[in-house]
N, C-alpha and C positions, 0 to 999 in steps of 0.2 A: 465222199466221206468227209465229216466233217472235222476240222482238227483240235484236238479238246487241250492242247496243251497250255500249259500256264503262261503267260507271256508276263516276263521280270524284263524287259526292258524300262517299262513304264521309272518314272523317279515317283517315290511315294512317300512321303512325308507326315510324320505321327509326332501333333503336336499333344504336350501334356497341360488339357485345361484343367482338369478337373479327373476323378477318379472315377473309373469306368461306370456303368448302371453293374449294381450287386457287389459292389465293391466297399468294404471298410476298410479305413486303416492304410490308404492305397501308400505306397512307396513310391515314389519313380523310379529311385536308384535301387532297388532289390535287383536290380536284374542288370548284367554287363548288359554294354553294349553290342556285344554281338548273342546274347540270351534276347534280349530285345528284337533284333533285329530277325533272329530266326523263328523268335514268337510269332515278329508282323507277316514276315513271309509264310509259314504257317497259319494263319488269318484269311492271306489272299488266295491261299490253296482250298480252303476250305470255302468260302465265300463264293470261287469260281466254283468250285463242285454241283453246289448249290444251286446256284441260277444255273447251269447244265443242265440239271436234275430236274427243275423247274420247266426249263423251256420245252424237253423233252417228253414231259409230264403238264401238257396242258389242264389235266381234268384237275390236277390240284389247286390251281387257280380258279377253276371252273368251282369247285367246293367251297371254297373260301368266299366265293360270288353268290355261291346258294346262301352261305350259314350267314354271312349281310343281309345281303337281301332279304330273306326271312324275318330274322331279328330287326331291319328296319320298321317293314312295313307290319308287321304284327305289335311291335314295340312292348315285350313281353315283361313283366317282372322281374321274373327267373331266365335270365338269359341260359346258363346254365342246364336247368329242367328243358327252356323249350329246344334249345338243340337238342339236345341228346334222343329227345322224342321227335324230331327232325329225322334222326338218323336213324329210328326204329323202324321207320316204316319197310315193307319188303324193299330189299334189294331193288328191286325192277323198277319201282316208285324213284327210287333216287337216281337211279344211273338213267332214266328219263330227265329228272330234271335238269342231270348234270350235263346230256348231252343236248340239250336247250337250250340251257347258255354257251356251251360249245358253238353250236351251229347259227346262237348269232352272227349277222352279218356287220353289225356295229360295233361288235364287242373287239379289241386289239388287246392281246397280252403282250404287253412294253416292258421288257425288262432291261434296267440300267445295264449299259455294256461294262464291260471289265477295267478300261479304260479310266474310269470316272472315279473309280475308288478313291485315287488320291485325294477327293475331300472330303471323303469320309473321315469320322474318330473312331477310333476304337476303345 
């Protein structure tokens, strides 16, 4: 069984360069320091969830490889239009493609371990 817990040992450091992406108006000081601090722990909860949710869910990577791929080699206008008509086709058409790139042999889905966050920004 694998163990899904959060690991807070790590030191995680959240420097303030600049205001988040989607952010106006940013504060730094809006928030104590322990509003802060429960916000970033809050962050790394949700971030671990996620690559969980991920690794456990290959074929979401594997669609994200489709809807590239696609959109590379077609090089469409309407990126937009042509997925969407990517994803119209019967069910059986896509979950063939998707398990294609699954069953490549070259293909590795690498996701950054939990570890490494600390240089990340948030």
């Amino acid at each position: 069984m694998t163990d899904n817990s959060v690991n807070l040992s790590i030191p995680v450091k959240f420097e303030i360069r600049s205001a988040p992406r989607g952010m106006t108006d940013y504060d730094p000081k809006a928030l104590s320091s322990e509003q802060q601090t429960e916000l970033n722990l809050h962050k790394l909860i949700i971030r671990k969830e996620n690559i969980l949710y991920i690794r456990d869910h290959p074929e979401v990577a594997a669609i994200i490889s489709l809807v590239l791929r696609q959109n590379i080699v077609h090089k469409p206008r309407n990126i937009v239009q042509f997925t969407a008509k990517l994803f119209s086709r019967p069910e059986k058409e896509i979950r063939n493609d998707v398990n294609a790139i699954l069953n490549e042999k070259d293909v590795e889905y690498d996701y950054v371990p939990f570890c490494e966050y600390e240089a990340w920004d948030y």
